[in-house]
Structure formats: structure tokens, C-alpha cells
KOLGULO-523029 format. One record per residue (C-alpha): residue number from 1; residue in one letter; chain; x, y, z. Coordinates in Angstrom, 2 decimals. Example, Ala and Ser with C-alpha at 12.3 -4.5 7.8 and 13.67 -1.06 7.14 Angstrom:
residues 2
pos code unit c1 c2 c3
1 A A 12.30 -4.50 7.80
2 S A 13.67 -1.06 7.14
end
This chain:
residues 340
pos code unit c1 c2 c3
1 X A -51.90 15.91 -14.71
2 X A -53.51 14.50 -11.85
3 X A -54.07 11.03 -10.78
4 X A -57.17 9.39 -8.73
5 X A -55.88 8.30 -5.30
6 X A -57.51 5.00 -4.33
7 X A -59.00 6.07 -0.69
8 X A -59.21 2.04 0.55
9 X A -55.47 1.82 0.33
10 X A -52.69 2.94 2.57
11 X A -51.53 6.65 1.72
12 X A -48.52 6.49 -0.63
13 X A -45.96 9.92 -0.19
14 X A -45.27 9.33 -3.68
15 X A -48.92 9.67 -5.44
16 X A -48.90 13.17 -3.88
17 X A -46.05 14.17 -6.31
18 X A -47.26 15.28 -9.69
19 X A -47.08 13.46 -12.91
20 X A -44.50 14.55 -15.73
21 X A -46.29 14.20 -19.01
22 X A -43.35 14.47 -21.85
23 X A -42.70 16.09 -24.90
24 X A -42.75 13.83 -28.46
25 X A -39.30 12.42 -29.06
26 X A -38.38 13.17 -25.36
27 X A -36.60 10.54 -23.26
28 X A -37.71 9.77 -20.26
29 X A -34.87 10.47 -17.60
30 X A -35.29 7.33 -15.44
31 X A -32.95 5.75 -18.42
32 X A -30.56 8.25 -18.45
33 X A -28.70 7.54 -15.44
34 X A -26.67 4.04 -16.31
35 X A -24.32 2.27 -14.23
36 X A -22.14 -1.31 -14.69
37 X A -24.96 -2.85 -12.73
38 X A -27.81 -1.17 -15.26
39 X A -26.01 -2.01 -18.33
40 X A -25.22 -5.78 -17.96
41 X A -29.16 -5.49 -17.59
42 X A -29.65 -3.70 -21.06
43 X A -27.03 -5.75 -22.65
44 X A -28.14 -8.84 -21.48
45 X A -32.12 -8.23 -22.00
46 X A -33.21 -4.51 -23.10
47 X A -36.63 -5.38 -21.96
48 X A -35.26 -5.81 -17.67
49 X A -33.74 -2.86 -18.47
50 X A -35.99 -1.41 -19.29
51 X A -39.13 -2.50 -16.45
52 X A -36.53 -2.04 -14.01
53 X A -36.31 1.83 -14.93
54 X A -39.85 2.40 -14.64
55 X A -40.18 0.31 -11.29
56 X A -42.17 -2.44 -12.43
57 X A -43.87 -4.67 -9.97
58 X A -41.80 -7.85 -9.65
59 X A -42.07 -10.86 -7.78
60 X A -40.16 -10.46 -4.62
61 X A -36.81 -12.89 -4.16
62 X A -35.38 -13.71 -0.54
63 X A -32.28 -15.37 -1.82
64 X A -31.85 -12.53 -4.25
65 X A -32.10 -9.90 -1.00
66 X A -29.96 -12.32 1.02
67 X A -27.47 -12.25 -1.69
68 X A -27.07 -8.31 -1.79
69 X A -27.01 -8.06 2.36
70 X A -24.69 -10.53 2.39
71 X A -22.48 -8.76 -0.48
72 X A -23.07 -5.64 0.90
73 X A -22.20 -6.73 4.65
74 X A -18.38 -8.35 3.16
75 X A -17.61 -5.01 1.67
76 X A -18.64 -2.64 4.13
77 X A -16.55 -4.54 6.98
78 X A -13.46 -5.12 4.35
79 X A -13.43 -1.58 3.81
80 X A -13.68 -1.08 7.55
81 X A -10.80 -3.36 8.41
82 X A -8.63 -2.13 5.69
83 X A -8.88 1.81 7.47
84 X A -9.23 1.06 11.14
85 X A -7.08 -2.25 11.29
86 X A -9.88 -3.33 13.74
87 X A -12.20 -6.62 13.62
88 X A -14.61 -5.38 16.01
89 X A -15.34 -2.45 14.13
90 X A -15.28 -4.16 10.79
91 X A -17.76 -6.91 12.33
92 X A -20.05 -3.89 13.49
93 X A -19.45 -2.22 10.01
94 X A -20.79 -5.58 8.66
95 X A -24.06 -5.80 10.82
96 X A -24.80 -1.96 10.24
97 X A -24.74 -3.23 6.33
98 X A -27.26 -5.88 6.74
99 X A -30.28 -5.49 4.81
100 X A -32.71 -8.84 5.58
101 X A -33.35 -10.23 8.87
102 X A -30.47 -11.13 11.18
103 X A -31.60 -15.08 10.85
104 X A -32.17 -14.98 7.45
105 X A -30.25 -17.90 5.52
106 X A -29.49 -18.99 2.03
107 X A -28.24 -22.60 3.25
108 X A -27.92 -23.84 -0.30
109 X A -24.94 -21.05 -1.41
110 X A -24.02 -20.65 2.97
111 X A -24.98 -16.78 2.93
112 X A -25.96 -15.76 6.33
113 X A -24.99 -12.84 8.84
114 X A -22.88 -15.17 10.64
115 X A -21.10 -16.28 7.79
116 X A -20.49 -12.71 7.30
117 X A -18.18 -12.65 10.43
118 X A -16.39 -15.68 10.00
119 X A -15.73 -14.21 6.48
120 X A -14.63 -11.44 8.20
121 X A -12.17 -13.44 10.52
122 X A -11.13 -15.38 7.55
123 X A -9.85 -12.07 5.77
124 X A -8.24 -10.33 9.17
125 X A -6.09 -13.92 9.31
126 X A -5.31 -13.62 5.71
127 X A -3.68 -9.61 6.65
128 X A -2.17 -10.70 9.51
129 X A -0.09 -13.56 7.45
130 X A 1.27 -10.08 4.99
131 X A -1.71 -9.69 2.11
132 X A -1.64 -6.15 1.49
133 X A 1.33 -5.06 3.65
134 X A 2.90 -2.90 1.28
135 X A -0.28 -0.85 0.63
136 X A -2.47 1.41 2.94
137 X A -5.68 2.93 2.22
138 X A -5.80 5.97 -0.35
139 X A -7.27 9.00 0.68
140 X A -8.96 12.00 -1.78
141 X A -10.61 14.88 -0.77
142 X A -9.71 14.21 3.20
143 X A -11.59 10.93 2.69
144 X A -10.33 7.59 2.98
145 X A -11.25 6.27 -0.82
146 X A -14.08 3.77 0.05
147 X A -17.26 3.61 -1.32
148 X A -15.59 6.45 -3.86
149 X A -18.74 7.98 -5.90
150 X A -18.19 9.53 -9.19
151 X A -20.14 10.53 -11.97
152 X A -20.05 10.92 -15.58
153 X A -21.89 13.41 -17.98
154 X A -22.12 12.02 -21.10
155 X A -24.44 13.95 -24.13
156 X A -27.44 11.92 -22.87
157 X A -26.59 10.06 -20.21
158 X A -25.00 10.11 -16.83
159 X A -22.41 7.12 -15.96
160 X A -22.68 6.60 -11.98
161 X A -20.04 4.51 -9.77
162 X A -18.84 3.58 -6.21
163 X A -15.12 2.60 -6.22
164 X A -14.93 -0.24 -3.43
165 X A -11.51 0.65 -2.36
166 X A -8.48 2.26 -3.72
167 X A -5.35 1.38 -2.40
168 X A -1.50 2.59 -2.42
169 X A 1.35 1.18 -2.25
170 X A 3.56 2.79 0.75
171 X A 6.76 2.61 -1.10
172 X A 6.13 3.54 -5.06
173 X A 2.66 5.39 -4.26
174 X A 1.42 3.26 -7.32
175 X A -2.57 2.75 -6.48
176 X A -4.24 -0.02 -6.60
177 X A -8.42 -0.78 -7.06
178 X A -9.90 -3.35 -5.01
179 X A -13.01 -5.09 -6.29
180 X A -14.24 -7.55 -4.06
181 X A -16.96 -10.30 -5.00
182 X A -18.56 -12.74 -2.83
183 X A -19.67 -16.38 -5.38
184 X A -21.35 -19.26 -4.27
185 X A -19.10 -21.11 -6.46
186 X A -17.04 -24.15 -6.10
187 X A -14.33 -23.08 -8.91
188 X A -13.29 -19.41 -10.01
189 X A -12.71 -19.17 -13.69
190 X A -10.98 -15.69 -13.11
191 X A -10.75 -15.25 -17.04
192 X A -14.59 -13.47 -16.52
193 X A -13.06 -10.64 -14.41
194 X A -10.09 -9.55 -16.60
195 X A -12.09 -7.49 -19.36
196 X A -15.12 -6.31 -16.50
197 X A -15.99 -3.11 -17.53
198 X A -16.55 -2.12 -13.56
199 X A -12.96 -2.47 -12.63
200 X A -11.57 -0.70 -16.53
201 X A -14.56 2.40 -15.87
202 X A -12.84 3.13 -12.31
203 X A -9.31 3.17 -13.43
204 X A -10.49 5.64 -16.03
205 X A -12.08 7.55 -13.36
206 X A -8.16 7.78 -11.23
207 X A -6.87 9.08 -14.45
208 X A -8.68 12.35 -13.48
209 X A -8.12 11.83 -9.89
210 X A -4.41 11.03 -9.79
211 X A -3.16 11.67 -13.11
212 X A 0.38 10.76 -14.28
213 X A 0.31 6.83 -13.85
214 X A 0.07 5.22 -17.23
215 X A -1.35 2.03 -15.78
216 X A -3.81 0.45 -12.81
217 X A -3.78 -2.66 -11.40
218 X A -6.92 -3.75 -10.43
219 X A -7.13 -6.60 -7.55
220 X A -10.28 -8.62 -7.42
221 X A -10.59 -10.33 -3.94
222 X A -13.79 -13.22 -4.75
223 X A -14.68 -14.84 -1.58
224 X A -16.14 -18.52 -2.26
225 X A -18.69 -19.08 0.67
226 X A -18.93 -22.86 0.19
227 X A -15.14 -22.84 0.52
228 X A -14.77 -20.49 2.91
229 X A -11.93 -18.86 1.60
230 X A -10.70 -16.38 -0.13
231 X A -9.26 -15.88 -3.83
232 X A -7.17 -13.10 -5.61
233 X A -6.84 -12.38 -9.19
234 X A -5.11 -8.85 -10.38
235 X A -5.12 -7.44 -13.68
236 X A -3.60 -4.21 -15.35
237 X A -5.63 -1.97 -16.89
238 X A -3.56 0.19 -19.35
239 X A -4.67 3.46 -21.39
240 X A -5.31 1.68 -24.33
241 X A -7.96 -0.18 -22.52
242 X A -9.26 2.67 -20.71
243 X A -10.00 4.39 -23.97
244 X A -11.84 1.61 -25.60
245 X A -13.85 1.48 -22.27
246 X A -15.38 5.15 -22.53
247 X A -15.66 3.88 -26.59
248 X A -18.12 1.61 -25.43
249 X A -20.22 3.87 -22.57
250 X A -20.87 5.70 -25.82
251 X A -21.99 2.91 -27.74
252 X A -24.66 2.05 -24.86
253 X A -25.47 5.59 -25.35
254 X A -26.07 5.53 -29.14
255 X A -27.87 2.07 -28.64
256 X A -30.05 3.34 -25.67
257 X A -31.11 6.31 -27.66
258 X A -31.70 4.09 -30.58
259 X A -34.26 1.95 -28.54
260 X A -36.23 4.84 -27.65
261 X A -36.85 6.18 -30.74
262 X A -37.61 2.65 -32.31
263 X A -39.89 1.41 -29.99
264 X A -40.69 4.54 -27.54
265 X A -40.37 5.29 -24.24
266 X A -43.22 2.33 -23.05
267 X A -43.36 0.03 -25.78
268 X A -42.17 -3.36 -25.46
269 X A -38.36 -3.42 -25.81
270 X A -36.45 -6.53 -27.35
271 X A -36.84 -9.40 -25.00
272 X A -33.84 -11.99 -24.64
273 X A -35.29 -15.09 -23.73
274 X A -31.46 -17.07 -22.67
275 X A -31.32 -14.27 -19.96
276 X A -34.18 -15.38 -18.34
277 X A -32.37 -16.70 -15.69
278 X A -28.84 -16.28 -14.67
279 X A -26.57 -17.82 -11.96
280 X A -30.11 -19.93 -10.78
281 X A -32.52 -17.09 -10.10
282 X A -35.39 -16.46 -12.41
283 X A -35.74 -12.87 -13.60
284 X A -38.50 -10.97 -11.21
285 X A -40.33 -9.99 -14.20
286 X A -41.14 -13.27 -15.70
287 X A -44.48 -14.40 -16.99
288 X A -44.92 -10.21 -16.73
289 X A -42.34 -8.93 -19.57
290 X A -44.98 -9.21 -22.55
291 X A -47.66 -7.57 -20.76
292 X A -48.24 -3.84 -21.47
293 X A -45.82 -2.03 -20.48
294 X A -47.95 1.14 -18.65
295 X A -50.07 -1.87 -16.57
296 X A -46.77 -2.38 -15.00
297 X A -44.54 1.09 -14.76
298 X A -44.41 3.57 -11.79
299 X A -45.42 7.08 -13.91
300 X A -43.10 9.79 -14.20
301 X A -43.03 11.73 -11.30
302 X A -41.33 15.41 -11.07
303 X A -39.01 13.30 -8.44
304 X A -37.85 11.58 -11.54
305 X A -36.60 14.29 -13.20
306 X A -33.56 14.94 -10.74
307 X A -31.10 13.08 -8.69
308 X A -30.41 14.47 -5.29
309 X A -27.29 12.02 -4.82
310 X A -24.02 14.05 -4.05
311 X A -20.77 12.40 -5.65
312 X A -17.26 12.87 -4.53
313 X A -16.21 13.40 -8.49
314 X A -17.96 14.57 -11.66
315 X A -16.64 14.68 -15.33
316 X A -17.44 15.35 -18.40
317 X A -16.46 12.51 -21.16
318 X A -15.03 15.39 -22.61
319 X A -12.69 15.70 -20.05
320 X A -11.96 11.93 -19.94
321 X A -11.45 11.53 -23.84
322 X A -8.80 14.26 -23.50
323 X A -6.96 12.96 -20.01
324 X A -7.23 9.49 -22.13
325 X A -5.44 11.05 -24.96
326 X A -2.86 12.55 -22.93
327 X A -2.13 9.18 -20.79
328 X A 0.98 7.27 -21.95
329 X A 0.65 3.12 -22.44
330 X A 1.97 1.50 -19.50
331 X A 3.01 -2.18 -19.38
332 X A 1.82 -4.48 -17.21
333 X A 3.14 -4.06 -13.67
334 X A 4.67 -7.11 -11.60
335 X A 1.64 -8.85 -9.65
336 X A 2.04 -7.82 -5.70
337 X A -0.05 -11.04 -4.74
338 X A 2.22 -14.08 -5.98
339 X A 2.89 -15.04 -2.56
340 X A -1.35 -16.04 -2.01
end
């Protein structure tokens, strides 16, 4: 199928690829490949989801994009600190991360690059007075375990991941998952990170990876940029809980599927109207959602139909349902952060 190139506009690469025209009852790909980020979008409103699959033009957001640099800029020079032990490089980490412009501000939750470092400062202080002594950086496959990419092959779908860090303790060679969060918030419930699905799928994923350990602990590290400080909250994640977490990537699975064959590939999905806006931003596709859906997709492209991304770790949920199965309940270990 060919498309009509509009000769007044600037050359797109992408209308030279061909359009995919599919088969009846056949999926389109671009809503195969799920992640956590992907489905709190389909749980919380199928039709985001959905226009975010098929690249829907959306209004753009600064604070939005200032909100991922500035996410994006913590964990990078975390990470870096963590395996070099060196602010500089962590700082430098931290401006390589940065997505925006370098003066680009969101003054009303204080995200900004130079936040960033004194973020950065904050956290080197907080090592230097003993958090995370007893653990050093994991490595797998020759790697230091940051940014750790895995993927999952389920019947339909594909699960995809990037650990933050894993760490391990230097004298029981227990690991440990770091998740760290930045939140413009003045007060942490940390009730809303115990049951996260993120943190439960990569502890599922280290049951392949270093199997033998009944239970994870998982150590969120939030970092309140009003306060300008730092929180921790750890939770164990046993095999009981891992299990009912690959349970419910097969749910999404049988839902997802569901949706498609219900309404079709570029019909107008289920729209929740109370997830309109969350945490203060208004969804980018607002006012747009119960327009047409083909006035507003990206088409299939035969660049669609692959992903070219390399992980460090695939599986099969066969594989996982049978490690699971194997794994032994653990109780809950003894927190290694009472002293913050």
C-alpha cells in the first residue's frame, strides 16, 4: 500500500517505509509489547492506551518532559555513584541524562538540572553517613546490574523492563532491588509502593537470574524535591507474591486480547473519564480521545512489526511459571534501613 507524500512539508524518513495492511482478526503488534509503565495506562484508561500505541498526536507538556529529565537525570547519576563511588562522575552521569533544556524549570514541584545536583549531593552525604554499606553493586553477565533489561514472551505479548539497580549484600550475598522515585510531594504515604507491580515483576525476573533465594527485598529510595530529602521504604517480595504477579501479566493479556476483538484494532476503546488527569497534569489526548481514531494514529509501518532493542535477559512465562513453582516461600527478611 502506498501513501501520498505531501510535497509542501518537510521530508519525513518514516513515510518512506511501507504500510502494513493486516489480516481480519489480526492484532496489531504496536500493543503487544507491554510494560509497568504501558499497563497502568490500559488499566487506568484503555482508550490512552490505546492512542498512545498508535502515536497519536498529543498536545505537548513541558512540565511533563521536565518531570521525566529530571527522573531520568536522579537515576542515571544514583546508579553512577553507587558503581564508581564518585560525585563528579555521577553529576556528569546526571547532565548526560538530561532531556529538556539545561534552564528549564518546574518552580512549582522545584525540578530543575540544578536541583538534580544538589539531589545528587544530598544522596552522596546520605552514603557517606553508612546507607548502603553492607551492599555493593551486583554484577550479571560482566555488567554491573543497572539499567538491567529483560524481556518476557508471553502467548501474545512481550513483558519489557529495566531493573534500576540490583544490589548485594557483601556479607550474606542476599540481593537487593533498588527502585528509586523522585515526588513532588510534601508527605509519602509509602502504603502505594508495597503491592507495585514494577518492583514484584523484577524480583520474578532474579528468580531466573539468581535462583535459590526464596525471597527479595525491594528498597524504594523516593526523593521529595520540595523537601529536599530523601525517603526509604523496603518491602519483601516472597514467591507467593511473585506468582500471583505473572497471574496477573496474563490477565492483561486475556483482557488486551479481549479489547481487540470487541472493539477492533482502531475503534474507540473504553474511555475512563476519573483518569483524565492524574497527579495535576491533564492527559495529552484530551478534547481528542472521542475523535476517530485513524484521524489521529501513526499507520502501521513494516518498522512496527519488529523491535530492534537488545535485552540482557529473555524468558518465556513458561519458564517463569515453572522457576515460580519450584521457589520455596520465604519470610520476610529483617529491614537493613532501620537506622534512616
Amino acid at each position: 500500500m502506498f501513501e501520498l507524500l505531501d510535497l509542501d512539508s518537510p521530508l519525513d524518513e518514516s513515510q518512506l517505509i511501507p504500510i502494513v495492511q493486516l489480516e481480519e482478526g489480526q492484532i496489531d503488534p504496536r500493543y503487544l509489547r507491554t510494560s509497568y509503565s504501558s499497563s497502568l495506562d490500559f488499566h487506568a484508561c484503555p482508550r490512552k492506551f490505546q492512542l498512545l500505541k498508535l502515536q497519536a498526536e498529543r498536545k505537548e507538556d513541558l512540565r511533563a518532559q521536565i518531570t521525566f529529565a529530571y527522573g531520568h537525570a536522579i537515576g542515571e547519576g544514583i546508579q553512577n555513584y553507587l558503581i564508581h563511588r564518585d560525585l563528579n562522575k555521577a553529576i556528569m552521569a546526571a547532565f548526560l541524562a538530561w532531556e529538556v533544556d539545561y534552564d528549564a524549570v518546574d518552580e512549582k514541584r522545584n525540578k530543575s538540572m540544578p536541583k538534580a545536583v544538589a539531589a545528587l549531593m544530598e544522596f552522596e552525604g546520605l552514603c557517606k553517613l553508612g546507607m548502603l554499606d553492607d551492599y555493593e553493586v551486583a554484577y550479571f553477565k560482566g555488567k554491573p546490574a543497572a539499567e538491567l533489561s529483560f524481556r518476557i514472551k508471553f502467548e501474545y505479548t512481550t513483558y519489557r523492563g529495566f531493573v534500576d539497580l540490583v544490589l548485594r549484600n557483601k556479607f550474606t550475598g542476599e540481593y537487593l532491588i533498588l527502585e528509586l522515585k523522585t515526588s513532588s510531594a510534601n508527605y509519602i504515604n509509602h502504603l502505594q509502593y508495597k503491592n507495585s507491580a514494577q518492583a514484584l515483576g523484577y524480583s520474578v525476573i532474579l528468580d531466573k537470574i539468581a535462583p535459590g533465594t526464596s525471597s527479595y527485598s525491594v528498597l524504594y529510595l523516593v526523593e521529595l524535591t520540595k523537601l529536599g530529602r530523601f525517603e526509604p521504604f523496603e518491602f519483601p517480595k516472597t514467591a507467593h507474591q511473585r506468582a500471583l504477579w505473572i497471574k496477573d501479566r496474563l490477565w492483561d493479556e486475556q483482557v488486551l486480547v479481549g479489547m481487540v476483538q470487541t472493539f477492533g484494532n482502531y475503534g474507540i476503546w473504553p474511555t475512563h473519564g476519573e483518569s483524565c488527569t492524574q497527579f495535576g497534569s491533564v492527559c495529552p489526548f484530551m478534547d481528542m480521545c472521542h475523535l476517530t481514531t485513524e484521524h489521529q494514529m501513526t499507520p502501521l509501518r513494516e518498522n512496527h512489526l519488529t523491535e530492534d532493542t537488545e535485552y540482557d535477559f529473555e524468558f518465556t512465562v513458561s519458564e517463569l511459571l515453572e522457576q515460580s513453582e519450584s521457589a520455596c516461600s520465604g519470610e520476610p527478611q529483617e529491614s537493613a534501613f532501620e537506622h534512616l
